[in-house]
C-alpha positions as CSV (number, residue, x, y, z in Angstrom):
1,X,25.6,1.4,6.8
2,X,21.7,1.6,6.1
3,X,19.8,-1.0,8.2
4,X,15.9,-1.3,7.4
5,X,13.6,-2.4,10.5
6,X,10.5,-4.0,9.1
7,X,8.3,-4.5,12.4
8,X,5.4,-7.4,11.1
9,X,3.5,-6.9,14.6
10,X,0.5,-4.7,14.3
11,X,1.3,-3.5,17.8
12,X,4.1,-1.0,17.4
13,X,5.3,-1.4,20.8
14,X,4.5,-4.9,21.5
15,X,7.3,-7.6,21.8
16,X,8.6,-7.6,18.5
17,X,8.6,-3.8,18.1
18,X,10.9,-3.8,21.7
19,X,13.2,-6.4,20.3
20,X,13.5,-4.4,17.3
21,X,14.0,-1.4,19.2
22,X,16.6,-3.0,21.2
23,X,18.3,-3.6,18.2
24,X,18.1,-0.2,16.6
25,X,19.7,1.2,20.3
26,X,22.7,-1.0,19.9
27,X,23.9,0.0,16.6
28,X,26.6,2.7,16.5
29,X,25.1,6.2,15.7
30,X,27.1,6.6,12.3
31,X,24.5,3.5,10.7
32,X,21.6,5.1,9.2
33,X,18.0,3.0,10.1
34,X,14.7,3.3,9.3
35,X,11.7,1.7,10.5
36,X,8.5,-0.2,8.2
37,X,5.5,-0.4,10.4
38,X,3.8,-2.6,8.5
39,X,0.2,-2.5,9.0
40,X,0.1,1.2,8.2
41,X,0.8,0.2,4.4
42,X,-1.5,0.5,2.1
43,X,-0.7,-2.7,0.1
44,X,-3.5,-4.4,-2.6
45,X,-3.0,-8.0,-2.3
46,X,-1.3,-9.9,-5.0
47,X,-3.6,-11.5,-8.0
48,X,-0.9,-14.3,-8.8
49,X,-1.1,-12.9,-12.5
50,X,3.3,-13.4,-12.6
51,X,3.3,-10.5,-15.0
52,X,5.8,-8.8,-12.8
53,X,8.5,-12.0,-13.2
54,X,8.4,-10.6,-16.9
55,X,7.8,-7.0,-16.5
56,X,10.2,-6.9,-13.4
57,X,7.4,-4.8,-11.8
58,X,3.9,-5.0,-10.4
59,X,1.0,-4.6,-13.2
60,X,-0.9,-3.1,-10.3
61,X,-1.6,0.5,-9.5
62,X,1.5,1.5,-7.4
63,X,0.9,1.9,-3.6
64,X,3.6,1.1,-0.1
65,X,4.9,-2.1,-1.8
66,X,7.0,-0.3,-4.3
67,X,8.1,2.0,-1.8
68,X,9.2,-0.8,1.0
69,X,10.7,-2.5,-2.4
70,X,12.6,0.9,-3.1
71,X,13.4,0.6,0.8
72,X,14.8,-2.8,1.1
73,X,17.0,-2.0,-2.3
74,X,19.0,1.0,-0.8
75,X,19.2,-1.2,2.6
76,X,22.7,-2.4,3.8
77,X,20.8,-4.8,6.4
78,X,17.2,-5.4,7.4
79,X,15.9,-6.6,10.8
80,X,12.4,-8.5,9.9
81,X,10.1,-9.3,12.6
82,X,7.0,-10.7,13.2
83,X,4.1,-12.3,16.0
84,X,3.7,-16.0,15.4
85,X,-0.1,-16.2,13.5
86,X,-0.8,-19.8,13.1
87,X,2.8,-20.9,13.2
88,X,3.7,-18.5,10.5
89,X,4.5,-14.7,9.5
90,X,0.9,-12.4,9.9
91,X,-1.1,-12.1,7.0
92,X,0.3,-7.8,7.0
93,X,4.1,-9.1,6.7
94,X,2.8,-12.1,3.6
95,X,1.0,-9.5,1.8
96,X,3.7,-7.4,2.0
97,X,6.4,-10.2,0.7
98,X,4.1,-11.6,-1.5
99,X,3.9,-7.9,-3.7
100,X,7.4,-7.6,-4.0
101,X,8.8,-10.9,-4.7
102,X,10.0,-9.7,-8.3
103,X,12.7,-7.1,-6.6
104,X,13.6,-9.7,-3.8
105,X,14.3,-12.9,-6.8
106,X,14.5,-13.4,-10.6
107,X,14.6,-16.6,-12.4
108,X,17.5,-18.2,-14.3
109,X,16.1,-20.0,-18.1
110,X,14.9,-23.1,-16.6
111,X,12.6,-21.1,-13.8
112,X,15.0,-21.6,-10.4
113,X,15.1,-18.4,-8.4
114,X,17.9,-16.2,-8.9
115,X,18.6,-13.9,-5.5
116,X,18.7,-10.1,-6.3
117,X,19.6,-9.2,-2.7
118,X,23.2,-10.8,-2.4
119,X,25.6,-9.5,-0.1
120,X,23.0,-8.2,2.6
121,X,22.7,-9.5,5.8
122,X,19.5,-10.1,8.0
123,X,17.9,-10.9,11.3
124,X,14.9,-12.2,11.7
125,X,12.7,-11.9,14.7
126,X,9.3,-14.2,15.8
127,X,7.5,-13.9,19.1
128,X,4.5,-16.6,20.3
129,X,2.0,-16.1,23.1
130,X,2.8,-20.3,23.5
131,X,5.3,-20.4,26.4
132,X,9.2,-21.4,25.9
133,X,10.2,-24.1,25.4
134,X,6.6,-25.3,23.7
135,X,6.6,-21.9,21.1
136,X,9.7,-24.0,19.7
137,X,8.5,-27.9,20.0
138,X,5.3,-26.8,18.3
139,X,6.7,-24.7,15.7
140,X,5.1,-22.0,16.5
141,X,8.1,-19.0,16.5
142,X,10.1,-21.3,15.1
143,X,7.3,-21.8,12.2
144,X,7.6,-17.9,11.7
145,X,11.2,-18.0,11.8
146,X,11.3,-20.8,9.1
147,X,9.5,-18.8,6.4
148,X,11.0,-15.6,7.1
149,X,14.4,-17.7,6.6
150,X,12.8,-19.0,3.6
151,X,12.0,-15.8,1.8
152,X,15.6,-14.3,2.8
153,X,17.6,-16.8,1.5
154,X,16.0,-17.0,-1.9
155,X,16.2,-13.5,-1.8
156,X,20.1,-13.5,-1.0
157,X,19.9,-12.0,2.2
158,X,22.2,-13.7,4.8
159,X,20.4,-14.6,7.8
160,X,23.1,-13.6,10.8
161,X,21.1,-14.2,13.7
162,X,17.7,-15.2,14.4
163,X,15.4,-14.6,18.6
164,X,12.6,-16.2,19.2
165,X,10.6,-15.1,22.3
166,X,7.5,-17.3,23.6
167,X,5.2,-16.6,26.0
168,X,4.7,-13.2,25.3
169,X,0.9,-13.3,26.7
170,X,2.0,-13.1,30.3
171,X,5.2,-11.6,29.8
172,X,5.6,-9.2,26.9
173,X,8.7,-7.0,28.3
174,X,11.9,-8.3,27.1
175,X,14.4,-9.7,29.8
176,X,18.1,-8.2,30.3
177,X,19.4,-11.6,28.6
178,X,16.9,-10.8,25.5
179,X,18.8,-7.4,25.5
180,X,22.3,-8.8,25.5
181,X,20.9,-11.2,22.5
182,X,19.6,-8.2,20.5
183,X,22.8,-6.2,21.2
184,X,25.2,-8.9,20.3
185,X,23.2,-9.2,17.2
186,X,23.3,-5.9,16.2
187,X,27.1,-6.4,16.4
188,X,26.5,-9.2,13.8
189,X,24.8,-7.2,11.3
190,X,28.4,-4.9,11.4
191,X,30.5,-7.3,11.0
């Protein structure tokens, strides 16, 4: 099994990187993994032109996207997280989406999205400096969490488990009960 850690958080060993990590540590050593660290990409933006819903590829000079694309193809499983920027995914993860959405979805005749990623599975991952319970009553992680769920179920990915930390400005070491949620959902992505 091939499981692809995308970490979102421009801090490698921040929050979401240590729930990722946690993650990682729990899956049996016979599942392959690799890690994204996603601000190191060297990804143009997208120019909206939707050449590559035609061309099934991007008109633009290749760079990272094709090769997180080629990445997230060969993948069994991807772990996606991300810091909460204005209730949402940060701009590095977007961009990063954004480039590849022709390997992620197609479009049947009439224009609704066809997935190209069926029978994957996925866990997504959002962390807010707002403190628990409030990073969840004002969407804040949970905003995050919503578009990530968004782009992986139009891509065909099941989403198996999501976590959600808040406060992660005072307290950005994950708890023992964090750890149990990270291993049980690396169990999840298994089964």
């Amino acid at each position: 099994m091939k499981v692809l850690f995308i970490n979102g958080s421009p801090r490698r060993h921040g929050t979401v990187g240590q729930l990722m990590e946690a993650i990682r540590d729990s899956l049996p050593e016979s599942c392959e993994s690799d890690w994204v660290q996603v601000n190191e990409l060297n990804i143009a933006p997208c120019k909206g032109c939707m050449s590559c819903r035609s061309e099934k590829k991007c008109i633009q000079p290749e760079d990272d996207a094709q090769r997180i694309l080629s990445k997230i193809q060969l993948a069994d499983a991807i772990v996606v997280g991300s810091p909460c920027y204005w209730g949402n995914m940060n701009g590095y993860l977007k961009l990063m989406f954004d480039r590849i959405v022709y390997g992620l979805i197609s479009e049947n005749v009439i224009g609704f999205p066809k997935p190209l990623q069926k029978g994957k599975k996925a866990v997504i991952i959002a962390t807010s400096t707002t403190p628990f319970p409030f990073n969840i009553i004002y969407n804040q992680s949970r905003g995050t969490i919503k578009a990530l769920r968004t782009i992986m179920k139009w891509s065909g990915f099941k989403v198996v488990g999501t976590l959600e930390k808040g406060g992660t400005r005072k307290k950005c070491e994950i708890s023992k009960k964090e750890k149990g949620t990270c291993i049980r959902l690396a169990g999840k992505l298994q089964m």
